[in-house]
Every structure is written in structure tokens, then in C-alpha cells.
C-alpha positions in Angstrom: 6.6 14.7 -1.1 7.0 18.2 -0.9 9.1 20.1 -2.1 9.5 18.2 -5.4 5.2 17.1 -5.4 4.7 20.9 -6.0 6.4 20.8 -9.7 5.8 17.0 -11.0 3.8 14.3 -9.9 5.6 11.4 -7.8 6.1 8.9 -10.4 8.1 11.8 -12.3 11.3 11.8 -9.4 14.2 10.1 -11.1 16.3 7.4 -9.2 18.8 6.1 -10.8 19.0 8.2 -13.7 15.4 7.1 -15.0 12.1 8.4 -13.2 10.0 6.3 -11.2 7.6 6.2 -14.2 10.8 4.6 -16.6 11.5 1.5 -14.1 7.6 0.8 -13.9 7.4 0.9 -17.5 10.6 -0.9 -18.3 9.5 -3.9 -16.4 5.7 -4.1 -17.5 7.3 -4.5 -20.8 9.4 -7.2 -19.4 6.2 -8.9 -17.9 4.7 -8.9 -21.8 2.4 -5.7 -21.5 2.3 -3.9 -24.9 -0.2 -1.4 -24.3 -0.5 1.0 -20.8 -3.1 3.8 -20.7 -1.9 6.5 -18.0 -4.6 8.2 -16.1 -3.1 11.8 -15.7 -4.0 14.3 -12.3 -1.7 16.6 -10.6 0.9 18.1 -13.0 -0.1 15.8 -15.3 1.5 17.8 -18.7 4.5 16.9 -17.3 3.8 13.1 -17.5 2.7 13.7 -20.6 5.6 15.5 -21.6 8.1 13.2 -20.8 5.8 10.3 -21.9 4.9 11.2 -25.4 6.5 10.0 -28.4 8.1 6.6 -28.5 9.4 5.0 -25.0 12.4 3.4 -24.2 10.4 0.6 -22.8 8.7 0.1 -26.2 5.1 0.1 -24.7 2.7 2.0 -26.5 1.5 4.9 -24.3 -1.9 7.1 -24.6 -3.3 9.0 -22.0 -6.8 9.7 -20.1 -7.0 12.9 -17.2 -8.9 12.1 -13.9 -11.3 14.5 -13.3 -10.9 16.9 -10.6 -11.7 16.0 -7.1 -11.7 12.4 -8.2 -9.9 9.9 -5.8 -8.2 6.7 -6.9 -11.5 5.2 -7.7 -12.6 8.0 -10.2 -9.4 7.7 -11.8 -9.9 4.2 -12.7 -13.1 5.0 -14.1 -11.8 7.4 -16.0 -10.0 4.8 -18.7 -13.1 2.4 -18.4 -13.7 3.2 -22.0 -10.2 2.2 -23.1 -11.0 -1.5 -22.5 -13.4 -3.6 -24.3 -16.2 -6.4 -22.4 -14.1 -9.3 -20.8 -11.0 -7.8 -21.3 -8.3 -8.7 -18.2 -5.6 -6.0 -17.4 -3.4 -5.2 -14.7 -4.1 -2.0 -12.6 -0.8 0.1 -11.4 -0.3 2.8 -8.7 3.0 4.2 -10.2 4.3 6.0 -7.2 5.6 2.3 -6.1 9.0 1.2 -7.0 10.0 -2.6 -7.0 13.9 -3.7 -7.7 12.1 -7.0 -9.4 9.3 -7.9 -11.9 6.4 -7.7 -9.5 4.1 -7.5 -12.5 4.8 -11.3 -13.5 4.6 -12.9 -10.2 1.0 -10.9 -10.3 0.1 -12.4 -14.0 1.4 -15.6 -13.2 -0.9 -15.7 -10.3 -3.9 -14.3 -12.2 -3.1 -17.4 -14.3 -3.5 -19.9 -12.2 -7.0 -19.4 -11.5 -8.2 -16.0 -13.2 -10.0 -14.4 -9.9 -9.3 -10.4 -9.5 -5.8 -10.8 -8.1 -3.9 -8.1 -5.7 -0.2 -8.1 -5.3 0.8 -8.1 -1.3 3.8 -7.6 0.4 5.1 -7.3 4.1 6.3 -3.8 5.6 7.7 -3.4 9.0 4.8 -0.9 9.7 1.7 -1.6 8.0 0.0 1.9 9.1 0.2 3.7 6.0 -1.5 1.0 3.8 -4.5 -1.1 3.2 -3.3 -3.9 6.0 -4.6 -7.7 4.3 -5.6 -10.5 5.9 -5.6 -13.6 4.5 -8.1 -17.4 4.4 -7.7 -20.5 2.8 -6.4 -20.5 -1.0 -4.7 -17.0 -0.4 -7.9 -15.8 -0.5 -8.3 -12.1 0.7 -11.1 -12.1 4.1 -10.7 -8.7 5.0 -8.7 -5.2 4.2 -8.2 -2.4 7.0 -7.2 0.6 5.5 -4.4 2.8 7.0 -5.3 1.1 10.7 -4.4 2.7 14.1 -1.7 0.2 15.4 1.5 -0.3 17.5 4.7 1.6 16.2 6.9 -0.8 14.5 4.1 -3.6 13.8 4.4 -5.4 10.4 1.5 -7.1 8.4 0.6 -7.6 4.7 -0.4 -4.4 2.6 -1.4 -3.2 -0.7 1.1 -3.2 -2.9 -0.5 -1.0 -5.4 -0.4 -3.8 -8.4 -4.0 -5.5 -9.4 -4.6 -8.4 -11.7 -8.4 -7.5 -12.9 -11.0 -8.4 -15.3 -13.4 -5.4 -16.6 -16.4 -6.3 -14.5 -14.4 -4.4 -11.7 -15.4 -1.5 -13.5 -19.0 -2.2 -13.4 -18.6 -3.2 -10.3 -16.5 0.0 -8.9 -19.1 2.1 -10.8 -22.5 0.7 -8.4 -19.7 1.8 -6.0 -19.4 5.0 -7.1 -15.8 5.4 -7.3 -15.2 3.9 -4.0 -12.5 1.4 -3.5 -12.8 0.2 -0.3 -16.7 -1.1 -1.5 -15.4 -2.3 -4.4 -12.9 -4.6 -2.6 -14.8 -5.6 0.2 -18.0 -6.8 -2.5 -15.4 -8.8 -4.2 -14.6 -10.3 -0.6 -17.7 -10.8 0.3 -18.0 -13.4 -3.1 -14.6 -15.3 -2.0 -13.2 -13.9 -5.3 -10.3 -11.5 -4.4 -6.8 -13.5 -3.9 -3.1 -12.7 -3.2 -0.1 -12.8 -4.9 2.8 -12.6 -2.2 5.6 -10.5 -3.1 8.9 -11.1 -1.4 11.2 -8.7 -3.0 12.1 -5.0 -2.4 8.9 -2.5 -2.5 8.9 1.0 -1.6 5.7 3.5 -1.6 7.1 6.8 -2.5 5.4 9.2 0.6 8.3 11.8 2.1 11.1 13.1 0.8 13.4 10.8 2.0 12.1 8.2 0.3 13.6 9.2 -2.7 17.2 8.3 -1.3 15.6 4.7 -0.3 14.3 4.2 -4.1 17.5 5.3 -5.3 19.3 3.3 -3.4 17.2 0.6 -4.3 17.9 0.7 -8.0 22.1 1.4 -7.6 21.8 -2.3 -5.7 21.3 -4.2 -8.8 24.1 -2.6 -10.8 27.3 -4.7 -10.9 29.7 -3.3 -13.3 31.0 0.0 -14.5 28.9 1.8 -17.8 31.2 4.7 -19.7 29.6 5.8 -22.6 32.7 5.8 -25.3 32.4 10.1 -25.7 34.0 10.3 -22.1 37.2 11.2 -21.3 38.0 9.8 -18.2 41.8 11.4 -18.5 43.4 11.9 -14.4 39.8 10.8 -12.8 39.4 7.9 -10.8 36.7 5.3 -11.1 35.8 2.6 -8.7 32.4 0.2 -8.7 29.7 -0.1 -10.5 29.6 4.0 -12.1 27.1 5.1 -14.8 28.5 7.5 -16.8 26.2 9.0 -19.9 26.9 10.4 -23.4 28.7 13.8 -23.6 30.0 14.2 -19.8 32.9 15.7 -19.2 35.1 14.4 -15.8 37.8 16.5 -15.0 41.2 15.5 -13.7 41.4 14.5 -9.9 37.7 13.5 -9.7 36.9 10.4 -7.8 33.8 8.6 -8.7 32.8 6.0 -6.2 30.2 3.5 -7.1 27.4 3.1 -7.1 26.9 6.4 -8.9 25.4 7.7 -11.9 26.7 10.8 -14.1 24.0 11.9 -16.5 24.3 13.4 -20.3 26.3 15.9 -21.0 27.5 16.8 -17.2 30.2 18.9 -16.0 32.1 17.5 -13.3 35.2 19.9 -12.3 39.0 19.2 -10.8 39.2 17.5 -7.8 35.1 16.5 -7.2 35.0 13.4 -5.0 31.2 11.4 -5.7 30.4 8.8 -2.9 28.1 6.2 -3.7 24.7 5.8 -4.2 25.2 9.9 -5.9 22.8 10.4 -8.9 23.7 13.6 -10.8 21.1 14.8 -13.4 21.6 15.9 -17.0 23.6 18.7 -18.1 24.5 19.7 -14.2 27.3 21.3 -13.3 29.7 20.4 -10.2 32.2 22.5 -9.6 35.9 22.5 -8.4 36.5 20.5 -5.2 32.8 19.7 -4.9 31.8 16.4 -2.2 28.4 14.2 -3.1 27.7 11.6 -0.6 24.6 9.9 -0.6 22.3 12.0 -3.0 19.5 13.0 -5.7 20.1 16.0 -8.0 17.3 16.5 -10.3 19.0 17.6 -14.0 19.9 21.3 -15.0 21.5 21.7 -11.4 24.7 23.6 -10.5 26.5 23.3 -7.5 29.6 25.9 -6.3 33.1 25.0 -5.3 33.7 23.7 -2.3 30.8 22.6 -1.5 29.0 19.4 0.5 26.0 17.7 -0.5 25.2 14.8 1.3 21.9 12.5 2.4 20.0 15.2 0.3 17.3 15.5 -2.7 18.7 18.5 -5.1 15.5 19.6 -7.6 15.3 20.8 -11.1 17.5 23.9 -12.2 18.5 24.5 -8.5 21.9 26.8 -8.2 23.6 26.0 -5.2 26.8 29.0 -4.5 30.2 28.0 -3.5 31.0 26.9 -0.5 27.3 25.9 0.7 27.5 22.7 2.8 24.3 20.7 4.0 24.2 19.0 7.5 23.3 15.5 7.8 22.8 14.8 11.3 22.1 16.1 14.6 24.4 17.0 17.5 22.9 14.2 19.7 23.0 11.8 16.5 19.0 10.9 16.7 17.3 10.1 14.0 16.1 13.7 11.7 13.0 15.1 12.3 11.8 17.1 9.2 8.2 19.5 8.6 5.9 17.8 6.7 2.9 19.8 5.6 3.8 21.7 9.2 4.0 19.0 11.4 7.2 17.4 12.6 7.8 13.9 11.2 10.4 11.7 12.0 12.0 10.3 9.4 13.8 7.3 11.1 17.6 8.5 9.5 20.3 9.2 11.6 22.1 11.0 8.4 19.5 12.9 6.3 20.6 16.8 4.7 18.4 18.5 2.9 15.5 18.9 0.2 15.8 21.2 -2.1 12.7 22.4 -4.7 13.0 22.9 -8.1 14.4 26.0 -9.3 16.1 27.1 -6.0 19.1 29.4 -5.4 21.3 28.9 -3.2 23.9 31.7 -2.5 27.5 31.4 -1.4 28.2 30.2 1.9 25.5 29.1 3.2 24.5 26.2 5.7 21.2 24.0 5.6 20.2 22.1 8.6 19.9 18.9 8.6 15.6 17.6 7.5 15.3 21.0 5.8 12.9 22.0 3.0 13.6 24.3 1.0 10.5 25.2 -1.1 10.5 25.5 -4.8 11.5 28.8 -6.2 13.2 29.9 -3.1 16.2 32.4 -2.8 18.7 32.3 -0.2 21.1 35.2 -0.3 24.7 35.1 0.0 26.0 34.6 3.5 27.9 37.8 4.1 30.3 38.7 6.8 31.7 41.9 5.0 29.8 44.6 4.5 27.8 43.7 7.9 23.9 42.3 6.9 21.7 43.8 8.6 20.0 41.9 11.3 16.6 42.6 13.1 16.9 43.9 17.3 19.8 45.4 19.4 
């Protein structure tokens, strides 16, 4: 998930205005949870930050930190104290993303017969995930996990939500820590069984991604929100457009739904949004500005004349004027983009680019389609007068 894993944990990218954390939390609430505990890791202060004091959601939050080193299984471990004997509760990865309540159909389940319960779901390629495989009684007779198999193949994975009793603690513990013993002793007594979920469901691994999970939420919206402090005086709005407390549209701007303008945003003369475009807080678009298809972070500022399109925009980035990003190649084949040095294909015939928190960007510049720009990075100005000096003859 690089560039924006180096400055937040995944569940911390917002889509849709929220983060990935909000939605999850949202719709726990929905599915009657009170009460979440948050195991915390990588940049975990910032969860924390943005979690503390009262939530939206109206769970109450606290927080335990996985030690260091610790893989999914120490994690779990780690809040083992926060439960008391016989206690059921649901386990969540919250880098997934789900446009329905995935959490009920997993209770409701549970319910029905009170065995440890995993939430399953069909991908077009199951490679990435624990593949299932499934007996009588949707009972669960085997788990591969990330298997070697043919490009394109589907099956039933993980989807990262449990239905669990705290004997899976004791039971993970004679593990120690390891998950893939834990679930195969559970299979080994007949007691593991699946919920099927037939909805949306998205694993947050690349970049991209984060345009699929947007996407995702924009869907479901169906009418047009204007907070009543917006002037929408000479803009244009069409669709289903989010528009948030204290923003401030400028005459000549076309917003094209699904979008979503955060608090207390700047959007200048002219500006044309295209859908699925989620602008962050307090950001700044400039005069004559084109978003198609994008993710900026809040705190971001983006020149005049500019293009951003198919791309994720981080935190405080300052793009210059005139700075366009391409979103395809000249053949039209699907973007190949570096991840962690090796070329991956991303499977989008339109993808721009990914930009890290705190970038700048100067004037006139052009970004290749698939590229990473890491966090922190400054691009000078792209001068034609006076001459910059190049390297050779």
C-alpha cells in the first residue's frame, strides 16, 4: 500500500469521505456491537488519534498495541484479557471494506448453531487469501492459504470477519500465535462453519485499491447532500454530490456525481469534478482544475490548470499549476506499477498516479501513468527558461 502505508495504517485511507476504519465501525454498530477493542501496530498513534474521544458510530472504543514482531495471531492475543470466560465476540481484520452489513449475516449465522463461525466470500482470484473448502452443514474441511494456482481462478476465501467464543484464545495460545493451527484444530473437531457473503468485499492490498473501495462506497449514494453553509452561487451540480460544512464552490464549477467535497474546501472558478472524485478537508483546487476518478487525502492543494485523474492524492500534498497526471499507456494495456521494486500489474487500463503524504509537486510537471511518488518527495518546477541543467553532452 505504499506510498500512503508509510504514514497510517490501511484501515486509516479515507473513501468516501470517512476512513476505512469509519465504514467498519459504522456498520458493527448497525449489527448491535457496543463495545470494539482495537489492537494497534504500525502507526498505530494515528489510529488512536483519530479514534479517541467519542465516535460517530457511537461504539465505545479502547485500545490494546500488538507487540512487535507479532503476526495476526499475536495480535489477537494481545486483547485476550479484554474478554471475560465464555464470552462470544466477533473478530475483524479492518483493512476489508464491505458496501453491506457483513457483520450480521456473520452473527446471524453464529446464531443458528453457536460453533466458531468465519465469514466467506467468492473472489475472481483466490491467490492472495486463505482459499476455503467447504463439507456438509457449511462446515469448513480444509483452508489453503495464499495457494499457487491458475491466473484468473476463483474459489471461496477469508473474508477477514470471525464469529468466536473465547476458548479460541486458549486454543490459539497452545498454538502459539499461529493461525493456520488454530484453524485447522478447529477443523479437525467438525467445529469451524461458514457464513457465505454475497455482497461487495474488497481487501485493501495496492494502491489502486483505494479507487475500487471508493468507488465502492459512492455506489450506494442516491441523492445530492449540501450542507446549508454552501453557496452554490454560478456552480453546477448533477448526481448524487456530498458537499460538507464551510466549503466554498466558486462560480463555473461543475460537480459531477458521485463526488464528495469535504469541510471547509476551496474549490476555484471554472473546476470541473468527474465522478467518483473525493476531495479531503480544507483542500484547495484551484482555477480551471479537472478531477476524474480520484482520492485526495485532506490538507491538499492542487494548481490551476491542472489534471488529476485515476489517482490517490495523500495528506498535505502541494501539487503546482499546470501538473497533469497520465492515466494510460500509449498501447492502452492495462498499468503496470512498482510495488516494493517489482512490477505489478494492476489490471486498469486507466490508472495515474500515487502520491505520498506531504509531497510537492512543482509547476508543470507530468507523472506517468502507475507512478509512486513517495512520501515527502519534492519535484521541482519544470523549467524551460533559464535552461536546467541536465547530465551528458
Amino acid at each position: 500500500m505504499a506510498p500512503f502505508s508509510q504514514s497510517r495504517p490501511n484501515p486509516m485511507i479515507p473513501v468516501g469521505g470517512p476512513c476505512v476504519i469509519d465504514h467498519t465501525l459504522h456498520l458493527l454498530r448497525e449489527a448491535g456491537v457496543n463495545t470494539v477493542t482495537v489492537v494497534t501496530g504500525h502507526k498505530g498513534d494515528v489510529l488512536r488519534r483519530h479514534l479517541t474521544g467519542e465516535h460517530a458510530s457511537g461504539v465505545n472504543i479502547s485500545f490494546v498495541e500488538q507487540g512487535k514482531g507479532q503476526g495476526i495471531g499475536g495480535a489477537i492475543l494481545a486483547a485476550r484479557e479484554r474478554f471475560s470466560p465464555g464470552e462470544n465476540f466477533l473478530l475483524v481484520y479492518a483493512d476489508t471494506l464491505t458496501t453491506a452489513n457483513i457483520f450480521s449475516v456473520t452473527l446471524q449465522a453464529f446464531g443458528l448453531h453457536g460453533d466458531p463461525t468465519a465469514a466467506i466470500c467468492l473472489t475472481e482470484s483466490g491467490e492472495k487469501y486463505g482459499n476455503v473448502y467447504l463439507g456438509q452443514e457449511m462446515k469448513i474441511t480444509k483452508i489453503v492459504e495464499k495457494p499457487r494456482r491458475e491466473k484468473g481462478l476463483g474459489n471461496y476465501v477469508l473474508a477477514g470477519v470471525f464469529a468466536l467464543n473465547t476458548a479460541f484464545f486458549e486454543l490459539l495460545g497452545k498454538a502459539k500465535g499461529d493461525m493456520e493451527a488454530a484453524w485447522r484444530k478447529l477443523i479437525e473437531n467438525g467445529s469451524l462453519r461458514a457464513a457465505i457473503w454475497e455482497d461487495r468485499w474488497l481487501d485493501l492490498a495496492y494502491p489502486w485499491d483505494v479507487l475500487t473501495a471508493n468507488r465502492m462506497v459512492m455506489e450506494q449514494w442516491k441523492a445530492a447532500v449540501i450542507h446549508e453553509s454552501v453557496t452554490l452561487s454560478g456552480a453546477s451540480v448533477k448526481g448524487p454530490v456530498i458537499i460538507s460544512k464551510g466549503a466554498d464552490i466558486r462560480p463555473g464549477t461543475v460537480l459531477e456525481g458521485p463526488a464528495f467535497i469535504g469541510e471547509n474546501c476551496f474549490i476555484g472558478h471554472n473546476t470541473l469534478v468527474r465522478p467518483y472524485t473525493c476531495v479531503g478537508a480544507r483542500s484547495v483546487i484551484g482555477h480551471g482544475v479537472e478531477l476524474k476518478n480520484c482520492v485526495m487525502f485532506p490538507n491538499t492543494t492542487v494548481g490551476r490548470l491542472s489534471f488529476i485523474g485515476d489517482s490517490v492524492v495523500g495528506e498535505g500534498v502541494d501539487i503546482g499549476a499546470g501538473t497533469m497526471t497520465i492515466n494510460r499507456t500509449m498501447d492502452q494495456r492495462p498499468v503496470t506499477v512498482k510495488v516494493n521494486g517489482k512490477p505489478t500489474p494492476s489490471g486498469l487500463t486507466k490508472l495515474g498516479a500515487f502520491i505520498g503524504d506531504g509531497a510537492v509537486i512543482g509547476a508543470s510537471n507530468i507523472l506517468a501513468a502507475g507512478a509512486i511518488v513517495p512520501e515527502g518527495a519534492r519535484i521541482g518546477h519544470n523549467l524551460s527558461y533559464p535552461p536546467q541543467k541536465r547530465g551528458g553532452r
